[in-house]
C-alpha positions as CSV (number, residue, x, y, z in Angstrom):
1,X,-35.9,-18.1,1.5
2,X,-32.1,-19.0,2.1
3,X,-29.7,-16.3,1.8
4,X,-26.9,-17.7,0.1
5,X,-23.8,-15.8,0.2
6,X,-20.9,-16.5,-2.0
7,X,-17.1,-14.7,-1.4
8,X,-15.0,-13.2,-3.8
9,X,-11.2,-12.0,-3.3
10,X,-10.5,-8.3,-4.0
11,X,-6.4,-7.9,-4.0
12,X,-5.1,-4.5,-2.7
13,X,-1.2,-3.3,-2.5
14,X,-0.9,-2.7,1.4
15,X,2.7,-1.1,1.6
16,X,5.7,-0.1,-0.1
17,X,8.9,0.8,0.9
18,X,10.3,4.2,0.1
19,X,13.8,5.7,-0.3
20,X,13.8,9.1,1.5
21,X,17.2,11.1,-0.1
22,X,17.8,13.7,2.4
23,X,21.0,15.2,4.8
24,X,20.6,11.7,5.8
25,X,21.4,10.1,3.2
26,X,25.3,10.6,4.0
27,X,24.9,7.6,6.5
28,X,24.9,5.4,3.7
29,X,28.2,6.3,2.6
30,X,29.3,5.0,5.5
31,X,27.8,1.8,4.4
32,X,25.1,2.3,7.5
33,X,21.4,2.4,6.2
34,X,18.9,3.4,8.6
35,X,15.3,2.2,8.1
36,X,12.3,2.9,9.7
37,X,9.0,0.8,9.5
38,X,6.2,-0.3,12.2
39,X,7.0,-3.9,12.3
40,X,6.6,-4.9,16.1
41,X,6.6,-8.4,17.8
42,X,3.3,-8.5,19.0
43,X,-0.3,-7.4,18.0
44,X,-1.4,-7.3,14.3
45,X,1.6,-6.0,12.9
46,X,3.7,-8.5,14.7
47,X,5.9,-8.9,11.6
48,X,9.1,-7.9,13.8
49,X,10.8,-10.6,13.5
50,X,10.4,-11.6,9.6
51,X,12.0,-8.3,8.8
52,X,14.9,-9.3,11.1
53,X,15.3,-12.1,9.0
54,X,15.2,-10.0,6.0
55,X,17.6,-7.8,7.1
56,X,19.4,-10.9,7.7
57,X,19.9,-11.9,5.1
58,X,20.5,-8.3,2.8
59,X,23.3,-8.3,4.8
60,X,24.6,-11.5,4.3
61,X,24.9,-10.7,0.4
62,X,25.9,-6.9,1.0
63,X,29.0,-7.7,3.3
64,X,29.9,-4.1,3.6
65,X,26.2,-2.7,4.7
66,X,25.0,-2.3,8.0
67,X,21.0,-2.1,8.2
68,X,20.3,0.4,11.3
69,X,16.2,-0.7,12.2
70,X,14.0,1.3,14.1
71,X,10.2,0.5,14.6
72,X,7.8,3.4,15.3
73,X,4.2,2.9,16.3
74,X,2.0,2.4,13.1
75,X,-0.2,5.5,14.8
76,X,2.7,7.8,14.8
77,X,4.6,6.5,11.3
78,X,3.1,9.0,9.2
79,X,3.4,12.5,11.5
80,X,7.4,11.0,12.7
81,X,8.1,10.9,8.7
82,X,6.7,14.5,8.8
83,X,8.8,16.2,11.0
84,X,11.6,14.2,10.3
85,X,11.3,15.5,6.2
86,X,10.5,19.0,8.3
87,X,14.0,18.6,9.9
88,X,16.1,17.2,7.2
89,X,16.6,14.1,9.5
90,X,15.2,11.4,7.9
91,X,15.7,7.4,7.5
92,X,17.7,6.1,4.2
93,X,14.3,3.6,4.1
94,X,10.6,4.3,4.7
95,X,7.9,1.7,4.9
96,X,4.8,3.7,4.5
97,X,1.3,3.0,2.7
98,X,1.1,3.6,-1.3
99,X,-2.4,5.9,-0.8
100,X,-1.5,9.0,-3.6
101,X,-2.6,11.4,-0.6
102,X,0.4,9.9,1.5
103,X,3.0,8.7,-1.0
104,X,2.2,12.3,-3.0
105,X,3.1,14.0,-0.3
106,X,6.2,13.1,0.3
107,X,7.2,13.6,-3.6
108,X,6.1,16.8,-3.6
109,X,8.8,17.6,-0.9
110,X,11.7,16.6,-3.4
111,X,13.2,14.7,-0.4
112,X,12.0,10.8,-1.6
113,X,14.2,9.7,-4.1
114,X,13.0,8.3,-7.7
115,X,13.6,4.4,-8.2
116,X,13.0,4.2,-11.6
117,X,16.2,3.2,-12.7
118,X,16.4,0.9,-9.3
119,X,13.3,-0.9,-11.2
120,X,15.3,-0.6,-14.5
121,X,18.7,-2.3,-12.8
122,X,16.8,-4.8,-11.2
123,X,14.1,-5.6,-13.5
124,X,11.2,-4.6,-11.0
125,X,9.6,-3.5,-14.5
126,X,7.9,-6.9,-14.3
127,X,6.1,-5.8,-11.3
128,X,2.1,-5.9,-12.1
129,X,1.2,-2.2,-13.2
130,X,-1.7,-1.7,-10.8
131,X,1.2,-1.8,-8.3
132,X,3.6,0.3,-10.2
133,X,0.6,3.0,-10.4
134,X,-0.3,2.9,-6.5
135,X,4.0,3.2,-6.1
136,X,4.3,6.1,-9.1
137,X,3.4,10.0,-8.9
138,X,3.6,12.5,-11.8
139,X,5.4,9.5,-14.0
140,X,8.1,8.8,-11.4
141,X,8.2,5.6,-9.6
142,X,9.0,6.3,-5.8
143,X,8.2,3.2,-3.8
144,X,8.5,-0.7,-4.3
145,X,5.6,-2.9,-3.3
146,X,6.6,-4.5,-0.1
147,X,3.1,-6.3,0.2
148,X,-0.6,-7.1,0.0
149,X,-3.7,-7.8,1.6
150,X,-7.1,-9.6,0.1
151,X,-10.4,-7.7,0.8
152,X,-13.3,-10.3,0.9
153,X,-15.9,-9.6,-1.1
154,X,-19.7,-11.2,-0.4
155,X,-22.9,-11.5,-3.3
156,X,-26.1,-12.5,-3.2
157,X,-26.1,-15.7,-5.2
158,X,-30.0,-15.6,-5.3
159,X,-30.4,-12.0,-6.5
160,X,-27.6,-12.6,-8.7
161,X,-29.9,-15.1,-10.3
162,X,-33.3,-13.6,-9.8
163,X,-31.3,-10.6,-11.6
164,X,-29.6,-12.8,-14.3
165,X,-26.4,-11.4,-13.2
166,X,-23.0,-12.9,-14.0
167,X,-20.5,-13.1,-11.4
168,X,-18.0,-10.0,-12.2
169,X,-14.3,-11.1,-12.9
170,X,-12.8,-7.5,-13.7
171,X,-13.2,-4.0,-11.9
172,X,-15.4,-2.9,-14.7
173,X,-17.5,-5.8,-14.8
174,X,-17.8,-4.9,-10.9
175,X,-19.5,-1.5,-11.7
176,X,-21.8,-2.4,-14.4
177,X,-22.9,-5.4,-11.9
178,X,-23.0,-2.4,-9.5
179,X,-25.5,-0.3,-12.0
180,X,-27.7,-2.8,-13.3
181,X,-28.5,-3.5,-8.9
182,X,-29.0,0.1,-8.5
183,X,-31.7,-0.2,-12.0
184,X,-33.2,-2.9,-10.0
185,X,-34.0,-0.7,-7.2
186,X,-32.1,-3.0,-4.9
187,X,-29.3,-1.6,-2.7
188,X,-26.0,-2.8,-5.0
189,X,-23.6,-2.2,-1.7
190,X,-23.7,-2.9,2.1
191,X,-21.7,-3.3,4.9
192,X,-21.6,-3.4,8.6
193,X,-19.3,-0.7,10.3
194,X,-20.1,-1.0,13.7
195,X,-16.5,-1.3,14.7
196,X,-15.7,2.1,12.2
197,X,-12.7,0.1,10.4
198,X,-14.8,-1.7,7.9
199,X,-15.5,1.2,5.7
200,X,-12.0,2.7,6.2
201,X,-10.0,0.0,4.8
202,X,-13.0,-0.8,2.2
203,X,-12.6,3.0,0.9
204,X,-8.5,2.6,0.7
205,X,-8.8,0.4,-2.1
206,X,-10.4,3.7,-4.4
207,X,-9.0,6.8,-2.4
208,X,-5.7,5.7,-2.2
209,X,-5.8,5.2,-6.2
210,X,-7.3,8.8,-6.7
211,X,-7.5,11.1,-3.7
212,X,-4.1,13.5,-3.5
213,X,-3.4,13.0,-6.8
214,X,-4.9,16.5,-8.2
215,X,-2.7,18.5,-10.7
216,X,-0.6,15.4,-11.7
């Protein structure tokens, strides 16, 4: 029999850039913003030079603002942002990933500051909520959705079938899909992980929506 494999894309929010409000934050004044974010020009986040162009071009309609970048190594971001909250030396602007156990974390230092009425002024409001939620902790909106990636998701077109399943077209649709395999006795999930990041960046779509958000 012919395994027939059909794809399906799962959106996730990637990134977001934060506002970090700190002893640093006096640069600004100054009309210098510093930002850090792990935008290189080579290997896969070899986004370098698109932010350049950004920056670009929020200084071309902020005349008076000078954007200060500085790229740190994506396997260092998170521990530099540490001891840089640690040390009351932080950037103005933080790219850094919306997971509630790393956003959280920095909200609970009182050092990130609230954008809510950033989203109010500028109407980010119309941002999709799932986005708001992975950028919000405790009702306070700290991040903005900077952008995404699509996680590809494979079925079974002849077990779907053979089941009289319906292709799911919501999350919730997903899981009952997911239970009616399991009732089956048929194995609902499975990946290869051979190369270890598979099931990390599978799992980041559900931790970083729950894990680190306890006592919110």
């Amino acid at each position: 029999m012919k395994l027939e494999l059909k794809r399906r894309g799962l959106a996730k929010a990637a990134t977001s850039v934060i506002m970090l409000a700190t002893a640093s934050t006096a640069l600004a004044q100054e009309n210098v913003v510093t930002q850090w974010d792990q935008f290189s020009n080579a290997g896969i986040t070899a986004a370098g030079p698109a932010m350049d162009e950004l920056i670009k071009t929020c200084e071309a309609s902020l005349k008076d603002v000078k954007i200060l970048r500085t790229v740190v190594p994506s396997i260092g971001i998170r521990e530099s942002y540490r001891l840089a909250v640690s040390a009351d030396k932080t950037p103005d602007l933080g790219y850094t990933w919306p997971a509630a156990s790393v956003l959280a974390g920095y909200a609970r230092t009182g050092k990130v500051a609230p954008l809510d009425d950033y989203y109010k002024k500028y109407g980010w409001e119309n941002v999709n909520a799932f986005y708001r939620g992975r950028n919000s902790y405790q009702g306070k909106l700290y991040a903005v959705p900077m952008e995404q990636d699509l996680m590809g998701v494979y079925y079974n077109k002849a077990m779907f079938e053979e089941l009289g399943l319906a292709v799911p077209k919501t999350y919730a649709e997903f899981k009952d899909v997911v239970e009616k395999i399991k009732a089956a006795g048929r194995v609902p999930i499975a990946f290869g992980n051979r190369d270890r990041w598979p099931a990390t960046n599978t799992m980041s779509l559900i931790l970083g929506l729950t894990a680190g958000r306890a006592g919110e």
